[in-house]
N, C-alpha and C positions, 0 to 999 in steps of 0.2 A: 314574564321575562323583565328584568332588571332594565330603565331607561341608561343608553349611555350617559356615560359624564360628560362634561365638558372639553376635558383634558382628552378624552377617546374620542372623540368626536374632532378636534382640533388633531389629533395625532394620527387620525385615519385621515386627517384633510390632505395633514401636510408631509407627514414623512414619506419617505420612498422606501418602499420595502421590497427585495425578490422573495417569489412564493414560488414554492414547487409547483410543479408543470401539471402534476399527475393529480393532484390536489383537486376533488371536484368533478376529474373528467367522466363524462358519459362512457359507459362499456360500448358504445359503440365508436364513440372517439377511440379511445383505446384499441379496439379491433380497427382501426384505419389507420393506426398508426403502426403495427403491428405488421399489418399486410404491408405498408410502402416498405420499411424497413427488409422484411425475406426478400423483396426484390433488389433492394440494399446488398445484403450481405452476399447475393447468389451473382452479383455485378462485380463484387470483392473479391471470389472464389474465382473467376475467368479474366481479372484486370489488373495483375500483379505488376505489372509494368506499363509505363509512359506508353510507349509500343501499342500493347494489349490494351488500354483505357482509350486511345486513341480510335482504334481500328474496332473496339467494340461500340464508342461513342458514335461514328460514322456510320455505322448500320444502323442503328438504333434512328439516328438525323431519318437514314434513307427511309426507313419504314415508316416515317414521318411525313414522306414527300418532302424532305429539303434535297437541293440539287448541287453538286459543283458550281462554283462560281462559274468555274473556267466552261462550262458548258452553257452559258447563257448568254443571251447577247445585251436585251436589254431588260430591265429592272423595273417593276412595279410596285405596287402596294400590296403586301400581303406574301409578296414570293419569300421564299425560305429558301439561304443559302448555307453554303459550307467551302472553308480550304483547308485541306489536311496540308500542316506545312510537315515535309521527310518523314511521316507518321508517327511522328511523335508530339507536334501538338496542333489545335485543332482551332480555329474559329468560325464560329455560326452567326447567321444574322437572321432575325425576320421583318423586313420593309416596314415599317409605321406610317400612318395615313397623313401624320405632322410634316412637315415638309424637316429633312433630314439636315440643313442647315442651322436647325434650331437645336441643336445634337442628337446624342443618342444614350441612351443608357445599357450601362456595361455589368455586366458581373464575370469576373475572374478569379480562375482558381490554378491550380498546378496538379500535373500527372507525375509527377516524379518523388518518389520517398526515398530516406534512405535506407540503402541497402550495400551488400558489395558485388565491386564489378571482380571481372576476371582480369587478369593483368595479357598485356598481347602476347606475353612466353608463357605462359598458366604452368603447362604440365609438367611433374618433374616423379622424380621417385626418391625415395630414403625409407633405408633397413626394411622393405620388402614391402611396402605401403606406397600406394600412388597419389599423387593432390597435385590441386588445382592450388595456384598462388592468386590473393584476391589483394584487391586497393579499395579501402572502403570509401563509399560516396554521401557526403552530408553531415551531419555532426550523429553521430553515433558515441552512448558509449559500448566501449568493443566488447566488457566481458560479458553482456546481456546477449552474443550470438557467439556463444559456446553451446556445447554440449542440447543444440536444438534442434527439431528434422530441419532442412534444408530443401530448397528445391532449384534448378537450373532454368531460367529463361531466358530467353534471348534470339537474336540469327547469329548467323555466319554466312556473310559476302565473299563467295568467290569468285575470283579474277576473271571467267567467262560469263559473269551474268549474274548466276544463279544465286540463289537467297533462300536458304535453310533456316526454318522456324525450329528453337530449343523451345521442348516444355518437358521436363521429367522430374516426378516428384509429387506433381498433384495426382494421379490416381491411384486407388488405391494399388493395383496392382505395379505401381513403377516402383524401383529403389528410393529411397531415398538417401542425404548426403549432410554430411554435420563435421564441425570443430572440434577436437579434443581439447580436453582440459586436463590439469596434473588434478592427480588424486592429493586428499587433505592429509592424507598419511605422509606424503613427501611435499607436501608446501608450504613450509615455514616459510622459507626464503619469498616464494612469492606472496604470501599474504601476509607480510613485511612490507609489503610496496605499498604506496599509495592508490589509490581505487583505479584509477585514469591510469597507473601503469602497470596492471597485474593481467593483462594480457596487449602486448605489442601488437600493433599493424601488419608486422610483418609475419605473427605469428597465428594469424587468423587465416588459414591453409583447410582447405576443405578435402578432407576424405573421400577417395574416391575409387577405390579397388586395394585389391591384396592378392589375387592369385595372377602368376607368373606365367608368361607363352613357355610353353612346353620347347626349347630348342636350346641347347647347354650351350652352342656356340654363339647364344650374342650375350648381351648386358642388357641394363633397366629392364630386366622382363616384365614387370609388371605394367610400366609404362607403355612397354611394346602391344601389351597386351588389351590394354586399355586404348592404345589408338586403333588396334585392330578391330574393335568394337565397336570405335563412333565410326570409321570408314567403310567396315562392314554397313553397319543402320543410317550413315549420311552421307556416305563418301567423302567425309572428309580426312586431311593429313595436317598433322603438327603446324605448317607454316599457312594453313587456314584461318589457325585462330587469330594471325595476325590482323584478320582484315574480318573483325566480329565484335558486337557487342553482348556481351556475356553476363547476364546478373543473379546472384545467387541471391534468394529471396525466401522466408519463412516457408515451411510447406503447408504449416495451419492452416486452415479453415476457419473462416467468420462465421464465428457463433453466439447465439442468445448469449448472454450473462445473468447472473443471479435467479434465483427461485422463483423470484419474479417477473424473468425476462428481462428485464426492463431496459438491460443494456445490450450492447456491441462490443463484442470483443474480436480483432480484426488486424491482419499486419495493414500499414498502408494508410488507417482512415486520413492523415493529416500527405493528401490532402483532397484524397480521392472522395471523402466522404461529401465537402464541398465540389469535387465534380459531380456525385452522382446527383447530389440533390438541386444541382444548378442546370444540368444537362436535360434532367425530366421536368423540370419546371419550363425549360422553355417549349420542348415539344408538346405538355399542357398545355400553354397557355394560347390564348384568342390573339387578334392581329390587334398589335400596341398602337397605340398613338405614335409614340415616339419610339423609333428601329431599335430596337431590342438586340444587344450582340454577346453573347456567350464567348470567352478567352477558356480555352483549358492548353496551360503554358507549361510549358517543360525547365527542367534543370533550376528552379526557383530557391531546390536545396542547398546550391551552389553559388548564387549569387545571382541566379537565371542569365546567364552569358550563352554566347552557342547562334547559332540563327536559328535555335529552336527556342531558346529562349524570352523573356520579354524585353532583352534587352534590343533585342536587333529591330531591324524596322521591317520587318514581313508582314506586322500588325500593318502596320501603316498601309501598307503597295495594299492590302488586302481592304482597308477601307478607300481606298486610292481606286482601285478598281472599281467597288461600289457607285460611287461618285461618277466615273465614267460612264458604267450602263446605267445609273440614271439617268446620263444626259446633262447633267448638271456642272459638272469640275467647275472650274476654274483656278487661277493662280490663288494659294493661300485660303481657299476654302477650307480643305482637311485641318488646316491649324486651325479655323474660325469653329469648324462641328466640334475638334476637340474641348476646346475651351467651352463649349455651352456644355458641355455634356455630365455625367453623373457617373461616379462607379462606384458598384461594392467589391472590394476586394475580398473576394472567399477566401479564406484561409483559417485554419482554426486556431483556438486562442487553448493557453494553459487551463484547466480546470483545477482546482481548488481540491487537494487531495488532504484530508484530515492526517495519514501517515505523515506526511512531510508538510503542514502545514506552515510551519516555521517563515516559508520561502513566500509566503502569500501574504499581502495586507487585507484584509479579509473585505473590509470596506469596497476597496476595489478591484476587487479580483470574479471572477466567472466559476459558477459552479454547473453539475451536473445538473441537468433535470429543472434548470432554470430558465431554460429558454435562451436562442440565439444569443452569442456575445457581439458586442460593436468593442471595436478598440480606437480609442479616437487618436493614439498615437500608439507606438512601437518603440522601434530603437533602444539602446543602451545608455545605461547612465543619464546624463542630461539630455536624453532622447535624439543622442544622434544617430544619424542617417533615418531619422522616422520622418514618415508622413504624418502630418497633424492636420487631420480635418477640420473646417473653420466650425464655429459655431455654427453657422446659420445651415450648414447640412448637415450636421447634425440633426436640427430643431425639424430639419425635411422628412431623415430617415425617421426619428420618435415621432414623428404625426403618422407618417406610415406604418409602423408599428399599432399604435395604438388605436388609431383610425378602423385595424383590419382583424384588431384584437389577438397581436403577436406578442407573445411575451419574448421578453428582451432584457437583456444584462448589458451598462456598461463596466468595463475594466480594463485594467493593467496586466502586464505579461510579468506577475512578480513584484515582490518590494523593489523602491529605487536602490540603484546601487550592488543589487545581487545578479542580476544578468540581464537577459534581452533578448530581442530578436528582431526578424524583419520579415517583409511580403513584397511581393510585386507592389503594390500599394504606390510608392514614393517614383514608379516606372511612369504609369500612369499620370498622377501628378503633374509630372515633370510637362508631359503633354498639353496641361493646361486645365483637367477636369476636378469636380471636387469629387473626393476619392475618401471614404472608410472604410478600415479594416472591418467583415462584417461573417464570423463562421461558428464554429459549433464548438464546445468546451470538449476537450480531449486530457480522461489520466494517462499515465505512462508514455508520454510523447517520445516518439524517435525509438522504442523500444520496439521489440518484433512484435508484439504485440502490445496493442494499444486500445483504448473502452472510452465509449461514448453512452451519452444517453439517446436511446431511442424517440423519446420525445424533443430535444433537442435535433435533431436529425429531421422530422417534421416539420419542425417550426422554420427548419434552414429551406427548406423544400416553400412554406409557403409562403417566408420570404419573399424570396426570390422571383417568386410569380405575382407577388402583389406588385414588385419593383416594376417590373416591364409592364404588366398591364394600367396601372394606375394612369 
C-alpha cells in the first residue's frame, strides 16, 4: 500500500469532515440499532398526541419505579420522580449524589406536532355530506393533508365530570376520515394560485358521513344522524364538543423506509422522536452525579404559551418543590441551580434534502445518517429571537461527544435569509442555564409524514445518556 503524502496526512489532521453513520458499523451495531428503533416506531403508533405521549411516557416512568412527586415527602439521592402537568406535559427527575446547588442537567423536548384541531362548533352538513370544521395548529403547509387517511384523537369534557377518550382511525377495523380535494379536470383556477393558497384554512373540512336518519320530518339528516352515532358509542350531544379537545392526525403508521430499512417514516417524529429517545435514556441510565431532569413540554409548535407550555412557570414550582423535600430551599436558590446548570434542547433540526437542496448551505447544514445535529443558534435572519450557545458549551458538548465516540453535525436551520425557526431553547436560557439546540435531522418536516435516519435516532438516545451520566 501506497505511503500517505504529506498533504493526506496534513488533510486528515486538520480538516473536519461528516462521515456516514452506517459506514463501518458492525452487524451487530446495526441489529441494536434496529431493535431500539421498532420500539421507536411502535411508541409513534400509540403517541399521536401531546395527551397520548404523556400518559404513555408516565407508565413507562412508573415501570421504572419513578414516583409522583406529590406523593413523596422527602428526597434523596437516587429517588426518581415525576409531575404530569394537565397531561399534557411531563417532567422527570433522578436525584444526583452532587449536591443539587451546583445545578442540574436538563434535556428538553416537546409532545406536540402539527396537526388540526376541531373547531368548538366542528359539525355541520352541506348537499348531503357531514364534516367536521378544523383550525389547523403550527405551521403546516395545508395542501399536504388533502386527500390522506385521517384519524380522530382526542377527549371530550363533560359538564358532570366525565372524560371521554377519542381514538378512531388507528385500527384496522375502524373507519377512517380525509379532506377532499377538486379533481385536475376542473382546477385550473385553483392551480393558478400560488402554492400556500390553493387550499384555504377554511377549507380543510374533514369528511365524516353521508347517509341520512331515516325521518322525512326533520332537516341535516345526515348530521342528525352522525350525532346519533357518537351518542349512541359516547353519549355525547352537539354542545359537548364545546368543552373537548379534538385532533385530527395522520392514520399512517410508522414504518421502516427504504430497502434498506434504514429510515423512519412516521407522522409526528419533530418532536416526538427527541421525546422518545430522551425519555428511554433516562430510565436507562445509572444514578447521575449531577440530578438529571427530563422536560417533555407542550404547545412549543405555537410558541409554547398555555401553562402547559414552557412558557409558564410550572417548570419552576416543580423544581421549587424539589428543593423543598430535599430540605434545602432557601431564598434565590432555584435562580442560583438555574444558572449553574446545563441543557440540551431536544428538538430536531432540518436535514439536507438533495430535492430541494437549493434552501441548504451545504457546509452548514445536517444531513441524514450523520449523526446528531447541535445548532448553536436558530432564529430568523440575523438570528433573531435565537438562543446562541456560548462557546465554551459548546467545546463541553464536543468533548462529550467525542469523548463517548458520538458522531455529531453542527449546523444551520437553512441559508441566512431564507427562513427560520425556533425551540424552547431561548425559555431556558432566559432562566440562566447554557442551553443548545441538540436533535436528530428530519426530511419533510411539518408534513404528515416525515423520515429520519435510524442511526441518527441511536446516536440521539446515546446522547442523551452520556449527558446525565457523565
Amino acid at each position: 500500500m501506497d505511503e500517505k503524502s504529506q498533504g493526506e496526512i496534513l488533510k486528515e489532521k486538520l480538516f473536519h469532515e461528516k462521515k456516514n453513520g452506517w459506514e463501518n458499523i458492525s452487524e451487530e451495531g446495526k441489529n441494536k440499532i434496529f431493535d431500539y428503533c421498532e420500539g421507536y416506531m411502535k411508541f409513534l403508533n400509540r403517541s399521536k398526541t401531546e395527551r397520548e405521549i404523556v400518559s404513555n411516557c408516565e407508565e413507562m416512568a412508573k415501570n421504572k419505579g419513578f414516583i409522583d412527586i406529590r406523593h413523596i415527602s422527602n428526597l434523596n439521592v437516587g429517588d426518581k420522580i415525576y409531575y404530569n402537568n394537565r397531561g399534557k406535559s411531563i417532567y422527570l427527575a433522578v436525584i444526583g449524589s452532587d449536591p443539587i446547588e451546583a445545578g442540574i442537567n436538563v434535556v428538553g423536548s416537546h409532545a406536540d406536532s402539527p396537526r388540526l384541531d376541531l373547531k368548538p362548533n366542528p359539525i355541520y352538513e352541506d348537499d348531503g355530506f357531514a364534516y367536521f370544521k378544523t383550525h389547523y395548529y403550527g405551521g403546516i403547509k395545508k395542501y399536504q393533508w388533502t386527500t390522506i387517511p385521517l384519524a380522530i384523537h382526542g377527549i371530550i369534557a363533560k359538564t358532570n365530570g366525565e372524560k371521554i377518550k377519542i381514538n378512531i382511525g388507528e385500527d384496522e377495523s375502524d373507519p377512517i376520515f380525509t379532506i377532499t380535494d377538486l379533481l385536475p379536470h376542473l382546477a385550473q383556477e385553483q392551480m393558478e394560485k400560488k402554492l400556500k393558497d390553493g387550499i384555504s384554512g377554511e377549507d380543510l373540512n374533514i369528511l365524516i358521513g353521508s347517509i341520512p336518519f331515516n325521518d322525512e320530518k326533520v332537516s341535516d339528516k345526515v348530521k342528525l344522524n352522525i350525532l346519533n352515532i357518537l351518542n349512541q358509542k359516547y353519549g355525547i350531544k352537539e354542545v359537548d364538543f364545546l368543552s373537548s379537545e379534538i385532533e385530527i392526525v395522520p392514520a399512517m403508521k410508522a414504518r421502516s423506509l427504504g430497502f434498506d430499512r434504514s429510515m423512519v417514516a412516521a407522522y409526528g417524529q419533530d418532536d416526538k422522536v427527541c421525546v422518545y429517545t430522551s425519555i428511554t435514556a433516562m430510565l436507562d441510565m445509572n444514578i447521575p452525579k449531577t440530578t438529571a431532569v427530563c422536560i417533555i413540554s407542550d404547545k412549543e409548535e405555537i410558541g409554547s404559551v398555555g401553562n402547559t407550555g414552557m412558557e409558564s412557570h410550572v417548570f419552576d414550582t416543580f423544581m421549587s418543590v424539589i428543593l423543598n423535600k430535599l430540605n434545602i430551599n432557601v431564598p434565590n436558590l432555584l435562580d442560583k441551580v438555574f444558572c449553574n446548570s446545563r441543557m440540551l434542547s431536544a428538538d430536531v433540526d432540518a436535514g439536507v434534502d438533495p430535492t430541494y437542496a437549493s434552501v441548504s448551505e451545504k457546509n452548514n447544514a445536517s444531513f441524514l445518517g450523520k449523526g446528531i445535529g447541535l445548532c448553536k443558534y436558530t432564529g430568523a435572519r440575523g438570528k433573531s429571537g435565537a438562543s446562541d450557545a456560548n462557546a465554551e458549551f459548546v467545546a463541553e458538548v464536543r468533548n462529550l461527544f467525542e469523548k463517548n465516540n458520538i458522531k455529531y453535525q453542527i449546523s444551520e436551520l437553512g441559508k441566512v435569509d431564507v427562513g427560520g425557526g425556533g425551540t424552547i431553547a431561548y425559555i431556558l436560557a432566559n432562566k440562566g442555564m447554557d442551553v443548545i439546540d441538540c436533535g436528530v435531522p428530519v426530511l419533510s418536516m411539518h408534513a404528515p409524514y416525515e423520515v429520519t435516519s435510524k442511526f441518527d435516532i441511536f446516536e440521539a438516545y446515546r446522547t442523551y445518556k452520556a449527558f446525565w451520566e457523565e
